[in-house]
N, CA and C atoms as a LAMMPS dump frame, in Angstrom:
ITEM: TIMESTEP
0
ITEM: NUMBER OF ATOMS
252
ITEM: BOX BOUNDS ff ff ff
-5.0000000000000000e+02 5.0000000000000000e+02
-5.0000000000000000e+02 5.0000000000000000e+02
-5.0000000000000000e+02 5.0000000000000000e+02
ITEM: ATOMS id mol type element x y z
1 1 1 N -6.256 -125.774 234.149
2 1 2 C -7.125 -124.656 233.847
3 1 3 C -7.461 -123.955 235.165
4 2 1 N -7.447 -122.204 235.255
5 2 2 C -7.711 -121.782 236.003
6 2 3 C -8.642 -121.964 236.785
7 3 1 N -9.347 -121.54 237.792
8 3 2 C -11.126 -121.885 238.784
9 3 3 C -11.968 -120.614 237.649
10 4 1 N -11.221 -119.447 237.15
11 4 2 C -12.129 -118.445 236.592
12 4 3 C -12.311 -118.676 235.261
13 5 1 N -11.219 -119.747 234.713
14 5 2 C -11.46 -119.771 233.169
15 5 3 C -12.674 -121.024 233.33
16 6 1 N -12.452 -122.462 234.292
17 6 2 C -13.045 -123.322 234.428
18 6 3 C -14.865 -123.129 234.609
19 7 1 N -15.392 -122.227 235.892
20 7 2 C -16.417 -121.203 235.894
21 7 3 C -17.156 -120.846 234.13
22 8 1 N -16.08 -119.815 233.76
23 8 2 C -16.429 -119.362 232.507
24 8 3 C -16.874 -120.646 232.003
25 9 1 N -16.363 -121.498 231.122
26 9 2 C -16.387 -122.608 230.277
27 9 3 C -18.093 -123.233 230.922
28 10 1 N -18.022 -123.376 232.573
29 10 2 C -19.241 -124.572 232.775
30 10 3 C -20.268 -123.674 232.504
31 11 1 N -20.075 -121.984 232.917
32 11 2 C -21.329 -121.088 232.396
33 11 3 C -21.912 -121.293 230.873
34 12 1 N -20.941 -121.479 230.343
35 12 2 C -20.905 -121.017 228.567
36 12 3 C -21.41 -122.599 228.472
37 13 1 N -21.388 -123.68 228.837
38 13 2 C -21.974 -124.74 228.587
39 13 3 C -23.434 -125.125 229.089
40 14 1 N -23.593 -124.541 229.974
41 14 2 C -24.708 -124.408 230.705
42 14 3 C -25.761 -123.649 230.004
43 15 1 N -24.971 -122.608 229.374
44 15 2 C -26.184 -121.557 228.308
45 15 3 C -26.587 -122.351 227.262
46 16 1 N -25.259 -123.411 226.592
47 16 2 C -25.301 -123.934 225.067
48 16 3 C -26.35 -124.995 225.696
49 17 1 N -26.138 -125.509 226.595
50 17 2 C -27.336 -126.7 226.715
51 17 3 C -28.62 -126.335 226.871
52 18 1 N -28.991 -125.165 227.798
53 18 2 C -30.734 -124.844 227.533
54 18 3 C -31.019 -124.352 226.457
55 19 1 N -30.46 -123.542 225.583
56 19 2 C -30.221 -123.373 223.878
57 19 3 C -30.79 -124.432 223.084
58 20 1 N -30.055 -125.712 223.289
59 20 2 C -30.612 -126.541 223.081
60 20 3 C -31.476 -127.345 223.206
61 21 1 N -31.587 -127.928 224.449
62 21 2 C -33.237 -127.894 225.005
63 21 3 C -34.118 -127.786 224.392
64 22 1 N -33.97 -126.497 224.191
65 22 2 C -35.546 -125.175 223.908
66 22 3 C -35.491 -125.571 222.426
67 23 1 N -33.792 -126.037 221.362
68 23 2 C -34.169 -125.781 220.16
69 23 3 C -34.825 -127.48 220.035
70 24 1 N -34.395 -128.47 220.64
71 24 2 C -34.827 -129.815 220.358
72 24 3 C -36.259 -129.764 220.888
73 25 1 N -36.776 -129.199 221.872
74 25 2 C -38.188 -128.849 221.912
75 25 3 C -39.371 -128.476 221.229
76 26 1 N -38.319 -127.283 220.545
77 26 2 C -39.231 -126.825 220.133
78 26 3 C -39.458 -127.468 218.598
79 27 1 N -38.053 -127.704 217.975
80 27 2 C -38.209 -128.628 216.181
81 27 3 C -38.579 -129.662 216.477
82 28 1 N -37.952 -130.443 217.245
83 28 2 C -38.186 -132.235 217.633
84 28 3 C -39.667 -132.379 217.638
85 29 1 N -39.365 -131.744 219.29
86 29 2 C -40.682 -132.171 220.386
87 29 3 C -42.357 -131.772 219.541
88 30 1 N -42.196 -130.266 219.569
89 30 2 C -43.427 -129.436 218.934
90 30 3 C -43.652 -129.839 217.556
91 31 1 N -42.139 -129.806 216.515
92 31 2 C -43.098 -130.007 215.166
93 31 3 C -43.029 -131.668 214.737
94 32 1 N -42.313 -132.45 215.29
95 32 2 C -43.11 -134.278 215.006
96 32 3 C -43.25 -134.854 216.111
97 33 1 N -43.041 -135.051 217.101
98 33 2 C -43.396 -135.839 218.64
99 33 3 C -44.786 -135.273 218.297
100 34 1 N -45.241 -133.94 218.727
101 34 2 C -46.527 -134.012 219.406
102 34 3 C -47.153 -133.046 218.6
103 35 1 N -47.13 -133.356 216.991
104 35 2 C -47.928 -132.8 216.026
105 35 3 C -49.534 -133.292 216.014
106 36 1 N -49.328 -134.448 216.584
107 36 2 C -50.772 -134.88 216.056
108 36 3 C -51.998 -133.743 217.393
109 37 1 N -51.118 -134.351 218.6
110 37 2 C -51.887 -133.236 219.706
111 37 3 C -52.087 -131.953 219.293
112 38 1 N -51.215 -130.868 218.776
113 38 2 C -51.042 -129.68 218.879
114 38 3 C -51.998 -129.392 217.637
115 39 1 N -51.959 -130.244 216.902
116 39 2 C -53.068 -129.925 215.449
117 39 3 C -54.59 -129.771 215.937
118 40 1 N -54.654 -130.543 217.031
119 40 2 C -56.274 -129.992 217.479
120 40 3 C -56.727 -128.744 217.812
121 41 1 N -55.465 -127.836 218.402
122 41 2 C -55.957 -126.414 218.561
123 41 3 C -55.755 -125.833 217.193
124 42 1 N -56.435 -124.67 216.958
125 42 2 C -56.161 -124.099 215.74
126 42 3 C -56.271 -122.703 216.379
127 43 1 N -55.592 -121.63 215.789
128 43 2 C -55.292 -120.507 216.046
129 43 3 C -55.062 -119.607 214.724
130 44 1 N -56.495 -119.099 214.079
131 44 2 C -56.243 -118.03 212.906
132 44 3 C -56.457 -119.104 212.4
133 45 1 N -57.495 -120.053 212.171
134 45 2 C -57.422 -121.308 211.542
135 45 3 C -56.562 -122.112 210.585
136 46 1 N -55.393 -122.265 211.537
137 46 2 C -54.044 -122.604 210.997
138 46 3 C -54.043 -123.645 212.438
139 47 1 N -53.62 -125.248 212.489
140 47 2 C -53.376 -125.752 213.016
141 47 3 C -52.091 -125.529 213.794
142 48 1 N -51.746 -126.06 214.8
143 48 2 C -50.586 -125.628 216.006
144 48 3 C -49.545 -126.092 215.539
145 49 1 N -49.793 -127.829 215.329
146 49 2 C -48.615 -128.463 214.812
147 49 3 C -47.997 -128.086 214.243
148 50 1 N -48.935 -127.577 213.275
149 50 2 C -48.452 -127.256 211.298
150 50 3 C -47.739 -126.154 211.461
151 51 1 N -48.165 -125.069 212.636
152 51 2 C -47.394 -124.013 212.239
153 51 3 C -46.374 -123.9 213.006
154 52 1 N -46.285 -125.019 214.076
155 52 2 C -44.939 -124.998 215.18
156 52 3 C -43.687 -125.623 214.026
157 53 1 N -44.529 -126.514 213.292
158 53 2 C -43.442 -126.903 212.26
159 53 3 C -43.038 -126.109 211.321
160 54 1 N -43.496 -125.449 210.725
161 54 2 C -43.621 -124.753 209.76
162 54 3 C -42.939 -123.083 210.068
163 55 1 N -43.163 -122.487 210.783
164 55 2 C -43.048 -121.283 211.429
165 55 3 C -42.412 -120.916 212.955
166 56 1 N -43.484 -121.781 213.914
167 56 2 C -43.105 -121.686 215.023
168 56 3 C -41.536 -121.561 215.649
169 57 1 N -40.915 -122.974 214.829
170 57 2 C -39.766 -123.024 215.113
171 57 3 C -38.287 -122.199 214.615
172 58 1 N -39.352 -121.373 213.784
173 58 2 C -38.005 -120.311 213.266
174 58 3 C -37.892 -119.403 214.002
175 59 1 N -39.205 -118.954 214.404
176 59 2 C -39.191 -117.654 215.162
177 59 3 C -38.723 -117.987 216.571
178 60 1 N -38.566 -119.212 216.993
179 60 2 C -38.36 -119.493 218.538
180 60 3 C -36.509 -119.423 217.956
181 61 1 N -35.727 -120.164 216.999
182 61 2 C -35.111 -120.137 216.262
183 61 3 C -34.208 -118.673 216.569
184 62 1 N -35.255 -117.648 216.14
185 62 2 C -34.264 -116.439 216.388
186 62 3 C -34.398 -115.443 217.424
187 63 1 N -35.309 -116.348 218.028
188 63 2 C -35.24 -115.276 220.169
189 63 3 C -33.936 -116.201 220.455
190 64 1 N -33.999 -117.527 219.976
191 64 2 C -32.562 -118.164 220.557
192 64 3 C -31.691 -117.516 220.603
193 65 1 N -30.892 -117.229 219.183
194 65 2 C -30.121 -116.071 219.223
195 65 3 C -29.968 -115.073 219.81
196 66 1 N -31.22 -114.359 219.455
197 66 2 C -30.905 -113.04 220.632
198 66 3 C -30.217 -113.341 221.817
199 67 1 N -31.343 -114.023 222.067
200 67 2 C -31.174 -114.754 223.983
201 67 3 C -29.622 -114.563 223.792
202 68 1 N -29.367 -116.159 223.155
203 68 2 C -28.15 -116.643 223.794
204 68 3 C -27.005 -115.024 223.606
205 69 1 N -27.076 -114.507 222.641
206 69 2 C -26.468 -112.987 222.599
207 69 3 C -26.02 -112.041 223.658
208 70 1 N -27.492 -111.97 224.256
209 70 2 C -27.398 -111.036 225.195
210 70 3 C -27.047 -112.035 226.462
211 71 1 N -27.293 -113.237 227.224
212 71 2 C -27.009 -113.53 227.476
213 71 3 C -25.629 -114.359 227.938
214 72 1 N -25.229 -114.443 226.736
215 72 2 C -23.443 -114.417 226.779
216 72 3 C -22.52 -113.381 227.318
217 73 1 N -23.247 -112.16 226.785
218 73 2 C -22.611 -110.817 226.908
219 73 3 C -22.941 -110.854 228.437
220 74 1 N -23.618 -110.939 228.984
221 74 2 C -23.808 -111.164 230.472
222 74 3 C -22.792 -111.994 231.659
223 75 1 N -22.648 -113.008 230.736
224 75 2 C -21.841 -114.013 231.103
225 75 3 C -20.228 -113.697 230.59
226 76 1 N -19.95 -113.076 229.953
227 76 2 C -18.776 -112.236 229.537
228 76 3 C -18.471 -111.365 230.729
229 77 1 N -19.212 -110.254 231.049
230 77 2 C -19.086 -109.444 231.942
231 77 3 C -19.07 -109.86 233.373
232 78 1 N -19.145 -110.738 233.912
233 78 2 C -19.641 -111.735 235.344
234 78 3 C -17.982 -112.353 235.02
235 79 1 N -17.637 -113.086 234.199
236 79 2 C -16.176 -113.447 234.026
237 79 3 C -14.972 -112.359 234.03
238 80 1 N -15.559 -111.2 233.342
239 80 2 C -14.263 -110.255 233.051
240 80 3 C -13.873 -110.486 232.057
241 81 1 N -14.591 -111.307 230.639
242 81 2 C -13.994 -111.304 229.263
243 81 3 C -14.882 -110.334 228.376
244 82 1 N -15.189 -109.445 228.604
245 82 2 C -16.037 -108.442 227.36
246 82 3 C -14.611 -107.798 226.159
247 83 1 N -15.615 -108.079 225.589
248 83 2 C -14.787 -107.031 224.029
249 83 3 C -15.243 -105.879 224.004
250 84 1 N -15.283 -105.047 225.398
251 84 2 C -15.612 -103.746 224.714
252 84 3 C -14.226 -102.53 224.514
């Protein structure tokens, strides 16, 4: 494998892993690891936990996407592979 295709690939793995991170963080970690903590704050009197489980994690869910989106496309262009 080339040094520019090799580059590409560790970038594009490097994105998929904080992707993940953030998504095991935020479903895992936020809505059962540390539900019982996060239930003590309440916000709109809706507990933290409840709604990191419940809500939180969708909406973090679809900045992921974006993110990783625009961020690929970034990482496309830095390689020289865009589809435009």
């Amino acid at each position: 494998m080339s040094t520019n295709k090799r580059t590409y690939w560790q970038d594009n793995l490097r994105l998929v892993r904080f992707c993940l991170t953030i998504w095991f963080v935020v479903s895992f970690g936020f809505g059962i690891l540390l539900v019982d903590v996060l239930n003590q704050i309440q916000i709109g009197g809706v507990r933290l936990g409840f709604w990191f489980a419940q809500q939180g994690s969708i909406y973090a869910f679809v900045v992921l996407i974006f993110y990783y989106a625009w961020r690929m496309s970034v990482v496309d262009k830095a390689h020289g592979v865009t589809e435009d």
